[in-house]
C-alpha positions in Angstrom: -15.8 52.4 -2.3 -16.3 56.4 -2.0 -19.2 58.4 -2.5 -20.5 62.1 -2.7 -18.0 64.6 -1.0 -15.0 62.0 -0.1 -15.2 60.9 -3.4 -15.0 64.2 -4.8 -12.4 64.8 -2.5 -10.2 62.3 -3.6 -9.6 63.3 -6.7 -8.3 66.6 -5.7 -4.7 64.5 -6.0 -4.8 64.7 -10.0 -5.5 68.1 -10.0 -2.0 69.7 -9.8 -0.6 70.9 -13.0 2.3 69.9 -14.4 3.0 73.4 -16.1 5.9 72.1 -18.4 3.6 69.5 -19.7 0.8 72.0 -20.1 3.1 74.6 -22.2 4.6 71.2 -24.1 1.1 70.1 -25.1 -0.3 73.4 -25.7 2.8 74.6 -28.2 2.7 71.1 -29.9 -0.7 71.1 -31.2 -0.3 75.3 -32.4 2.5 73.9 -34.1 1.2 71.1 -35.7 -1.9 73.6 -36.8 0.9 75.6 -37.6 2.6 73.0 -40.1 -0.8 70.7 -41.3 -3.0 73.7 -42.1 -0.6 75.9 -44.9 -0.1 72.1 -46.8 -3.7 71.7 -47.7 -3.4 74.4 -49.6 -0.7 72.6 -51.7 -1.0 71.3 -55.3 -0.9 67.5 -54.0 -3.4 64.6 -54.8 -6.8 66.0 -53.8 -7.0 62.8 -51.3 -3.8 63.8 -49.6 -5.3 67.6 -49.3 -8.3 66.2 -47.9 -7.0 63.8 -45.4 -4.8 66.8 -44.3 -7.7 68.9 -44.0 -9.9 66.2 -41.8 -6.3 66.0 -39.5 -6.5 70.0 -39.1 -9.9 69.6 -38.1 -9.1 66.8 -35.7 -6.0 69.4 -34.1 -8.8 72.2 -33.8 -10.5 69.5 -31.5 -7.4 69.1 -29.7 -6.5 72.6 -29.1 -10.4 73.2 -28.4 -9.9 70.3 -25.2 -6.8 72.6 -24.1 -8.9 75.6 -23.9 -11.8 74.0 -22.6 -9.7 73.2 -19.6 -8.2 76.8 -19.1 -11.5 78.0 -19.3 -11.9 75.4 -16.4 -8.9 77.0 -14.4 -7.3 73.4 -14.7 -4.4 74.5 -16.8 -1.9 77.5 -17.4 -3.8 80.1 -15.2 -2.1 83.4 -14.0 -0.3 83.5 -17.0 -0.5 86.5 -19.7 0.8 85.0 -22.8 -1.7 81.8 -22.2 -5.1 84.3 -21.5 -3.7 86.0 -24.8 -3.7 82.7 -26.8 -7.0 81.2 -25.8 -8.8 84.4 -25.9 -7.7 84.4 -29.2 -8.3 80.8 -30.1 -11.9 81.0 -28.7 -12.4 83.8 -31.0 -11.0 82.0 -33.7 -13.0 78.4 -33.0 -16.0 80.4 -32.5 -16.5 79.8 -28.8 -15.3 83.1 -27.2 -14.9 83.4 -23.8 -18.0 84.9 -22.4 -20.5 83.0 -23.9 -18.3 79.4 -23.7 -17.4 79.7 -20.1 -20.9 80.8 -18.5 -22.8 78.1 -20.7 -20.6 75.6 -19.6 -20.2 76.4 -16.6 -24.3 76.2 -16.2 -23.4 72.6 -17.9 -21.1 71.1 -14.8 -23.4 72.2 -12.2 -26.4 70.9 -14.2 -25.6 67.8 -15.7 -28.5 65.2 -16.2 -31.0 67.6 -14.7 -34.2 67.4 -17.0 -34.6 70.6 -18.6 -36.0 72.6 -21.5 -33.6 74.9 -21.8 -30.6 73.2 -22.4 -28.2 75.8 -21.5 -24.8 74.9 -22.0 -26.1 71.2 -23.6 -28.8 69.6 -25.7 -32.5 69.5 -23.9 -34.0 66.5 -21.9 -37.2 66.1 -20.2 -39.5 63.7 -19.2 -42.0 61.7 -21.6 -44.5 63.5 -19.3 -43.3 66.9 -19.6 -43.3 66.2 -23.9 -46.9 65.0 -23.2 -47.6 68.9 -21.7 -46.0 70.7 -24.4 -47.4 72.5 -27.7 -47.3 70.9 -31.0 -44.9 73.9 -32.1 -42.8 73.4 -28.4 -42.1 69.5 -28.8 -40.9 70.7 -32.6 -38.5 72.5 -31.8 -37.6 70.2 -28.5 -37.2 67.3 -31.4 -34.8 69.7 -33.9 -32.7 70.6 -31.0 -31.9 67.3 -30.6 -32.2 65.8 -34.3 -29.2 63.8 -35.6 -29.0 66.6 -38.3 -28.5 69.6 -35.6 -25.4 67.5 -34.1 -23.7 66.6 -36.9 -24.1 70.3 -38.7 -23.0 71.9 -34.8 -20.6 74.3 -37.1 -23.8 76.4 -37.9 -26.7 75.1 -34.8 -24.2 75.1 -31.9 -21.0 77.5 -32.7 -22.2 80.0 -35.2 -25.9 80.4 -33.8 -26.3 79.4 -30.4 -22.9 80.8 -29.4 -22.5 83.7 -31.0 -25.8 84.9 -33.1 -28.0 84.1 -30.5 -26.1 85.6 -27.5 -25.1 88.3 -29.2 -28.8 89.3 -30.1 -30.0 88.5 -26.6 -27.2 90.3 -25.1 -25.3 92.2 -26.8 -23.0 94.0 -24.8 -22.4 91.1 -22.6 -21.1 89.6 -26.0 -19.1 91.8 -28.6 -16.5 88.9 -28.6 -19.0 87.1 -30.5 -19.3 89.7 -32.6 -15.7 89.8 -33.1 -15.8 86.0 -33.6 -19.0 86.7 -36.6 -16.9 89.1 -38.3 -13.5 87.5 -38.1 -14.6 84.2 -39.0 -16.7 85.3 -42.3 -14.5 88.0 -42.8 -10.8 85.5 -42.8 -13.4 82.9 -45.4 -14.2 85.5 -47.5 -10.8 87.0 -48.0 -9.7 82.9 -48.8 -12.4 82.6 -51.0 -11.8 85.3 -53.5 -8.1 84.9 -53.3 -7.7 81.1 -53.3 -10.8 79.8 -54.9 -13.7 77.8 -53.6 -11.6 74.5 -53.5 -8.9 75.8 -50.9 -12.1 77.5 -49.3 -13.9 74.1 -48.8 -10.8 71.8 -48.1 -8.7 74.7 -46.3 -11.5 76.6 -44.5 -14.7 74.6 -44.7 -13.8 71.3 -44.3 -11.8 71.3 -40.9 -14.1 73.3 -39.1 -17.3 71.1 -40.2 -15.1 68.2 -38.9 -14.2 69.9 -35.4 -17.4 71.4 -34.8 -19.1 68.2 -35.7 -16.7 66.1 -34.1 -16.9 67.7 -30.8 -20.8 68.6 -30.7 -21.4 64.8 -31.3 -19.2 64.0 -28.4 -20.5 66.6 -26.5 -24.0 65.3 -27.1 -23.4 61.3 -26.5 -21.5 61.3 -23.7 -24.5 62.7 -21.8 -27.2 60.9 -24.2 -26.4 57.7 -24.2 -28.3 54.0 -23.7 -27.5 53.7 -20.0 -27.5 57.4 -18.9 -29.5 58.7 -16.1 -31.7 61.7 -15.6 -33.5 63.0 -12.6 -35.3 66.0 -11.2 -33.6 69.0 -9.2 -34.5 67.2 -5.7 -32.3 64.0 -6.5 -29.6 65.6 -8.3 -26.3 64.4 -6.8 -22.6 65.9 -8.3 -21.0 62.5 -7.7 -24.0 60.5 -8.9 -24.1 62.8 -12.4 -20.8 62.5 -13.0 -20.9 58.5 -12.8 -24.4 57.4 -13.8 -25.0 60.4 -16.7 -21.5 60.7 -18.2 -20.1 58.2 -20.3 -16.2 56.9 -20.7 -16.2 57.2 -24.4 -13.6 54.1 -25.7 -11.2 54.7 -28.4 -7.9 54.1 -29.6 -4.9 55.8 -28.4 -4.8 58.3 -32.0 -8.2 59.2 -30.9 -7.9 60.0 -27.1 -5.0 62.0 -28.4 -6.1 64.2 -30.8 -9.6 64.8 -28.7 -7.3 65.6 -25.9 -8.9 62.9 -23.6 -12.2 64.3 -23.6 -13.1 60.6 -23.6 -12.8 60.3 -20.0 -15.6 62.5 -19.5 -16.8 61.0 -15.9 -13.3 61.6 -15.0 -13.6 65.3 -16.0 -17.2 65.9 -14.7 -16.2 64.3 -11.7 -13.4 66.9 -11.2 -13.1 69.7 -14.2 -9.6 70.9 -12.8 -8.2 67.6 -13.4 -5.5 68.4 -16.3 -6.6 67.1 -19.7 -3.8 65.0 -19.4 -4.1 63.0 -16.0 -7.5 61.8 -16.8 -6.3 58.3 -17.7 -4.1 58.5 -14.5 -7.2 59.2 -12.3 -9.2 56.3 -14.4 -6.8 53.9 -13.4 -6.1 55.1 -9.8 -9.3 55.3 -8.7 -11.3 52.4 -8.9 -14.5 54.3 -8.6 -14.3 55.6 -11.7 -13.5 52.4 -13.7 -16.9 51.3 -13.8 -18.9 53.4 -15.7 -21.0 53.0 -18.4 -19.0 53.5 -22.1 -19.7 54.0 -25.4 -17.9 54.4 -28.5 -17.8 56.2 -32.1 -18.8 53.0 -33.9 -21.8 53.7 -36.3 -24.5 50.8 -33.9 -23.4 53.3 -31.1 -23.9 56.7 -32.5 -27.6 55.0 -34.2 -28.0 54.2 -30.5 -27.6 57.7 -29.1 -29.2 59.7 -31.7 -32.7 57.2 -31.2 -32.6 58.6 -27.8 -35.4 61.2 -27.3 -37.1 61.7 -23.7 -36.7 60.2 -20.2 -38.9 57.3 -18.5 -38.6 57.5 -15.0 -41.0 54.1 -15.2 -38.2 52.4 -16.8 -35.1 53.9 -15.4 -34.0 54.8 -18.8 -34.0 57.3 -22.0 -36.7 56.0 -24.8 -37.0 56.8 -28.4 -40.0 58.2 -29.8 -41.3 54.9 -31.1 -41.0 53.5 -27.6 -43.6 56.6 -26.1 -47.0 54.5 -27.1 
């Protein structure tokens, strides 16, 4: 079996694009956007506008992946039209580039380092490093990574931590952020008073809460997990991260395809300019990376992640709060 560098080596032979496919899958999900979005706005059986409004939402995951990995130079790169569409799109999901690309970029190099900060990801540190901290510090440690904060990541993660809160620490490293704010209120708005509040919540509202909660949950558990692993600076390894503190996250075909394969997650923190789409094909070629540690979006599961709260280096493992003593 492989390890560290010729490990990471190895999987430089799933890297190559396949640029037809990449322009195929990238034009397919704008269109279905395209086609699913305009029919919740239809005068159908509220049920049917709904379920088309949670399958937008889904797509904006989707699309989100595809960006993710230009942003990762893994797809589409020296190409004007593609910088043009997910400048645009980041703008439009509320992750623009500046702010996206240099948080998660600090993310990939810093994976399952315990920190406060939690740039780029949700902050983990040491039962013994909560111990140290002020009443007011482990507070705001414990919302960061309350159940609530995931789950409502349309207003903690995308509107404030990616755009109000860069934009006030820095804002002329930021004005896409801006522009984000004040196209993304300003677009909601403009639907509101013309269409009503229902085609604002099922048309507007609902698909974003559904992406943005979608993907911070998935962002969150598939480094937060049971089985994950966590160490200090000194024994932080890129192979080791990618394999012992990033999950496979199962689910069925539907799934992987509408969150782009972001389930492979190992796969993709093992090597982020391995195409969305030869993820699987990497999995199943490389036996190194078919034994890793998986969870899934069943309700135990997600109960099972959100009850993790600080690392125990005595154990070996994350503990909940009940488990501190």
């Amino acid at each position: 079996m492989r390890t560290g560098k010729e490990l990471i080596l190895a999987t430089r032979a799933f890297t190559k694009e396949i640029r037809w496919r990449s322009w195929a899958e990238t034009f397919l999900t704008i269109i279905m956007i395209l086609i699913v979005l305009p029919l919740t706005f239809t005068e159908v059986h509220l049920a049917i506008r709904l379920s088309l409004s949670v399958l937008c939402g889904l797509l904006y995951v989707r699309m989100f992946v595809i960006y993710h990995d230009y942003q990762h130079h893994a797809i589409l790169q020296k190409s004007q039209v593609a910088q043009w569409i997910m400048q645009g799109f980041g703008v439009f999901i509320l992750a623009p580039q500046n702010i996206w690309k240099r948080s998660h970029d600090h993310h990939h190099s810093h994976n399952s380092k315990l920190t406060l900060s939690g740039i780029g990801s949700y902050p983990t540190i040491s039962k013994e490093r909560f111990n140290q901290l002020t009443y007011n510090e482990r507070r705001i440690y414990l919302i960061n990574r309350h159940p609530l904060t995931v789950i409502f990541g349309y207003f903690t993660l995308f509107i404030f931590w990616l755009n109000v809160k860069s934009l006030i620490q820095s804002p002329k490293k930021h004005l896409d952020s801006l522009l984000a704010l004040i196209i993304h209120f300003g677009l909601g708005a403009t639907l509101f008073f013309h269409f009503g509040w229902l085609a604002f919540l099922i048309s507007w509202f609902l698909p974003f809460f559904v992406a943005f909660g979608l993907g911070s949950y998935l962002f969150y558990s598939q480094h937060n997990f049971p089985e994950a692993k966590f160490c200090e600076n000194h024994d932080w390894t890129y192979d080791n991260a990618a394999l012992a503190s990033t999950s496979f996250m199962v689910m069925n075909p539907v799934l992987n395809w509408l969150t782009g394969n972001i389930g492979y997650h190992h796969v993709h923190h093992m090597n982020s300019k391995i195409p969305f789409y030869r993820l699987k094909e990497a999995m199943i070629e490389m036996p190194e990376l078919q034994h890793v540690k998986t969870t899934t979006l069943w309700p135990t599961d997600m109960i099972a992640c959100f009850r993790l709260k600080l690392w125990d280096g005595e154990r070996g493992r994350m503990i909940s709060l009940s488990e501190l003593g």
